[in-house]
MIVEXZA-163470 format. One record per residue: x, y, z of N, C-alpha, C in turn. Coordinates in steps of 0.02 Angstrom, whole numbers, padded with zeros to 5 digits, always signed. Example, Ala and Ser with C-alpha at 12.3 -4.5 7.8 and 13.67 -1.06 7.14 Angstrom:
2
+00660-00284+00390+00615-00225+00390+00660-00165+00390+00642-00112+00354+00684-00053+00357+00645+00002+00394
***
This chain:
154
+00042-00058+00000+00000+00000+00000+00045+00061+00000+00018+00119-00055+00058+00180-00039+00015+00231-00045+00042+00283-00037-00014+00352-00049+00029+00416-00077-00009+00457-00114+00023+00508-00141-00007+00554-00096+00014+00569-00040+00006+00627+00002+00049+00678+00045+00020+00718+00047+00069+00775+00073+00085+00737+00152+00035+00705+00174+00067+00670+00226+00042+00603+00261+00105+00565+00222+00092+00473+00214+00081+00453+00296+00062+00489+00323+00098+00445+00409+00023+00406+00429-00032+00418+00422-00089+00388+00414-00083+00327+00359-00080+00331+00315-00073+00270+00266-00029+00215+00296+00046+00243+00314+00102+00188+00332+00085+00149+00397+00062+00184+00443+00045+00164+00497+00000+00117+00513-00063+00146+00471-00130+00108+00472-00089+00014+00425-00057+00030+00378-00041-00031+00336-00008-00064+00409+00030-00029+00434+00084-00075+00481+00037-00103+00535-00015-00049+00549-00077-00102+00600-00113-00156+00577-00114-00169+00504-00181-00210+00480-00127-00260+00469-00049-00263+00480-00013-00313+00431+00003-00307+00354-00007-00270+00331-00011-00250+00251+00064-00218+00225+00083-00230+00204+00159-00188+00153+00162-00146+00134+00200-00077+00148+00174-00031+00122+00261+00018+00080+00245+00076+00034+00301+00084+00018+00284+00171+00021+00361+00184+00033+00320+00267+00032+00343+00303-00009+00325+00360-00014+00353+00414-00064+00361+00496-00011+00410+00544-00049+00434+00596-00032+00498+00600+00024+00484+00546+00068+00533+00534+00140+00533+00468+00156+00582+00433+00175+00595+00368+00215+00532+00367+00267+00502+00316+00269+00460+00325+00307+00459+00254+00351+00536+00245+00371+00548+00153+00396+00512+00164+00457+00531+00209+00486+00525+00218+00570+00443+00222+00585+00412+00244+00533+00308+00238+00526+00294+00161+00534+00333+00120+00498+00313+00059+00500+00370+00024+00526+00412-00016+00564+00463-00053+00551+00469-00111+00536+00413-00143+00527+00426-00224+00510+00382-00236+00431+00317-00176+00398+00318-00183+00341+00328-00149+00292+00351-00099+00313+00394-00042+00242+00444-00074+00222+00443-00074+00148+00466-00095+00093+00528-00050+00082+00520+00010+00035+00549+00059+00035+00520+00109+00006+00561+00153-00024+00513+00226-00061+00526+00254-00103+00528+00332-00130+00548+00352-00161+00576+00417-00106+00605+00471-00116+00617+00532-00096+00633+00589-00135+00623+00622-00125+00672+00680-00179+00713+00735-00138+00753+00736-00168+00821+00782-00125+00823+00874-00149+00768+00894-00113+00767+00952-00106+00835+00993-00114+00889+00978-00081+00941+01007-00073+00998+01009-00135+00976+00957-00177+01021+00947-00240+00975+00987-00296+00908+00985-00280+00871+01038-00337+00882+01105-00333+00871+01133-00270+00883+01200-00237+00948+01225-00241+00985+01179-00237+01071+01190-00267+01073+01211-00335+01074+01155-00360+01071+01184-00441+01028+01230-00447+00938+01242-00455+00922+01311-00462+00975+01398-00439+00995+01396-00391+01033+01440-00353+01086+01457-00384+01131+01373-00407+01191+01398-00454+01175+01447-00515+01130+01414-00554+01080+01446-00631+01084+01511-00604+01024+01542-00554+01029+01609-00540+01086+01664-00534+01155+01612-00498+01185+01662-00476+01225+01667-00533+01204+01615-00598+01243+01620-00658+01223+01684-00707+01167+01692-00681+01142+01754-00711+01064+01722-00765+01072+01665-00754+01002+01643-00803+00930+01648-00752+00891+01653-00796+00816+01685-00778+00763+01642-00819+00694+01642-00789+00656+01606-00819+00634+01636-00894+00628+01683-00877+00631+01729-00906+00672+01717-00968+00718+01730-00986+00752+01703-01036+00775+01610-01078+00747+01598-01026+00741+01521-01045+00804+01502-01018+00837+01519-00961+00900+01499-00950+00896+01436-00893+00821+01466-00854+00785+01400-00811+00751+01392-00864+00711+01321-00832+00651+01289-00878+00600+01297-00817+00571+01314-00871+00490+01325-00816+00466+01273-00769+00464+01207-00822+00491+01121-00803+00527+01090-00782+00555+01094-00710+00614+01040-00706+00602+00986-00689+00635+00938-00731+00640+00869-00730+00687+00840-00706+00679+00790-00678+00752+00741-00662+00734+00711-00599+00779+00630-00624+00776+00576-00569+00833+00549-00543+00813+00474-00537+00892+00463-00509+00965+00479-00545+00952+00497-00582+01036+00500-00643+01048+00568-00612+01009+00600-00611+01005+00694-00603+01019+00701-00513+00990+00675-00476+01010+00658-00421+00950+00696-00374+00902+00695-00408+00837+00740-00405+00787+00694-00335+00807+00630-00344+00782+00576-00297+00823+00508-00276+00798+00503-00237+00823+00428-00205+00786+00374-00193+00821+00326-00194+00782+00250-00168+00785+00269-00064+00736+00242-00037+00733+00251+00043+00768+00183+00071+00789+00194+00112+00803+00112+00132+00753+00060+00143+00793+00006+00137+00745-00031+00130+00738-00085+00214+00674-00084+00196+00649-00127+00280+00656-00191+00287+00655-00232+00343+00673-00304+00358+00631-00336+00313+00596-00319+00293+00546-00368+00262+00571-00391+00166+00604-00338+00161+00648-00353+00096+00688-00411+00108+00719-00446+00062+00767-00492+00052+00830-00480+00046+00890-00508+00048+00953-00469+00033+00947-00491-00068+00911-00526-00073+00911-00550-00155+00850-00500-00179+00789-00493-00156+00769-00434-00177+00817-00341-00191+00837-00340-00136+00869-00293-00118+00939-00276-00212+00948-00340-00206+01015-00365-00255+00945-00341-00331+00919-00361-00337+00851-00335-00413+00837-00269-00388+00817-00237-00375+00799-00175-00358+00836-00133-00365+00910-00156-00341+00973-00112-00345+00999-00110-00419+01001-00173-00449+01012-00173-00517+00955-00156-00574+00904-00139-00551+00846-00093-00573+00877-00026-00595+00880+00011-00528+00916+00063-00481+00945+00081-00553+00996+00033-00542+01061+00068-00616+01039+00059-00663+00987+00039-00703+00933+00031-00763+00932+00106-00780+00890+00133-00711+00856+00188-00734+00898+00244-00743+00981+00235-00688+01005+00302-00688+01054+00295-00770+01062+00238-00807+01112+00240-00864+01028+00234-00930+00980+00250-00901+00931+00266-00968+00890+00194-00978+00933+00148-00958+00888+00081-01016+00847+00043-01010+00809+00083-00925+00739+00021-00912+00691+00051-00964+00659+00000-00969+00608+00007-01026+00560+00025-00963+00498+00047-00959+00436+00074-00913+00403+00027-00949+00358+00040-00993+00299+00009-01055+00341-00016-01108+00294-00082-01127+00311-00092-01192+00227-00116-01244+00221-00096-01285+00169-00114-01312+00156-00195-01325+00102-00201-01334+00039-00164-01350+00014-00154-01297-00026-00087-01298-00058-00060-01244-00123-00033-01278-00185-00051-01246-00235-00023-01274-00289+00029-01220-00318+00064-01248-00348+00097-01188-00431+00053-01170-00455+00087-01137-00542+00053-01117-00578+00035-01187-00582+00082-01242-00613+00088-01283-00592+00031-01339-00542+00005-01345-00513-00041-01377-00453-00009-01419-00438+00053-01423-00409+00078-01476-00332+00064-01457-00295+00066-01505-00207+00032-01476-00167+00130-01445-00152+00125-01386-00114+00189-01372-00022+00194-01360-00019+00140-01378+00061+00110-01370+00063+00046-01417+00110+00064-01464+00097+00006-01528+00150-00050-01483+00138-00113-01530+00188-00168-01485+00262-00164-01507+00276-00140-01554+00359-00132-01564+00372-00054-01525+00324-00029-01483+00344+00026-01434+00342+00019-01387+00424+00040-01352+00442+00066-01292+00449+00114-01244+00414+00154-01181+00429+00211-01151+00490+00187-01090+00528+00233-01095+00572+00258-01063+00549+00302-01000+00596+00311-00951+00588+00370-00913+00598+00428-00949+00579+00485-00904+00566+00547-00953+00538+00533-01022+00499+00495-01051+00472+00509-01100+00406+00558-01110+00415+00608-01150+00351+00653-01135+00273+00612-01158+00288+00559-01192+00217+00529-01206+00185+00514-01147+00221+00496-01099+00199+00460-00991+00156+00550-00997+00176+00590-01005+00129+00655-00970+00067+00629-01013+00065+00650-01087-00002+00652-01130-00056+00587-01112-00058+00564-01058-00090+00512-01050-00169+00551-01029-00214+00542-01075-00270+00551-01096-00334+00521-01085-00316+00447-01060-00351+00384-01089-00373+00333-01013-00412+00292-01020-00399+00231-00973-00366+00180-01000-00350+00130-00962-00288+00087-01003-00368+00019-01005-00344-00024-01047-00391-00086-01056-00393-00123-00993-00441-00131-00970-00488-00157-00887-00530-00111-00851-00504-00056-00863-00526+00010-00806-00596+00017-00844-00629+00021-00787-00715+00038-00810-00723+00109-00788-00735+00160-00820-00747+00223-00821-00737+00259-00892-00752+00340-00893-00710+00377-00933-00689+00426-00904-00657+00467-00926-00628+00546-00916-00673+00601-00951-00682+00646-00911-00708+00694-00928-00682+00765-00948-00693+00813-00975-00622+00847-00966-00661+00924-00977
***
């Protein structure tokens, strides 16, 4: 179980009361759970805020396009981290995850590979296609993927 919230400590906790696995995002969150947090994601404020600061005092402005209005970046960029990981991992899990890890920061995990179709039947990822991290097609996502019962409204 995870949650995209400004503040996971309800989610991790409640998982660690019911017995359930949980993984977090924004901060390590071992010490919420200690026997079923997995691990997380984080992002390192201090390496973004760095670099922005350098840019500025370089004299670039948004304004001029010297920032990007958009900043992007993950583990390669140093924008985030893996959290540690909790007892409940394996040292052989731990060993895949880590070699994941370096997938993503040298470019070559694949995310998706086709075929991918949405609710409606129509193909939205052909089968000789692959997404990458940072690929801008992951934003334009428009669609439900094939199972999801609903639509979007917009």
């Amino acid at each position: 179980m995870t949650g995209h919230v400004d503040s996971p400590k309800v989610v991790i906790e409640t998982a660690e009361k019911r017995g359930v696995f949980s993984s977090g995002y924004h901060t390590d969150q071992v010490n919420l759970a200690p026997q079923g947090y997995l691990t997380g994601t984080e992002w390192d404020w201090t390496n973004i805020y760095s670099q922005l600061v350098e840019e500025l005092h370089a004299g670039k402005t948004l304004m001029d396009g010297g920032i990007p209005h958009i900043l992007r970046g993950g583990l390669k960029e140093g924008f985030c981290q893996v959290s540690s990981y909790g007892p409940a991992v394996s040292s052989e899990t731990q060993q895949i995850a880590d070699t994941i890890k370096v997938e993503f920061i040298d470019g070559s995990k694949v995310i998706y590979s086709g075929e991918i179709k949405d609710n409606k039947g129509n193909v939205v990822i052909a089968a000789s296609e692959t997404i990458k991290q940072q690929d801008s097609k992951l934003e334009q996502m428009d669609y439900l993927v094939e199972g999801v019962i609903g639509s979007l409204s917009s």
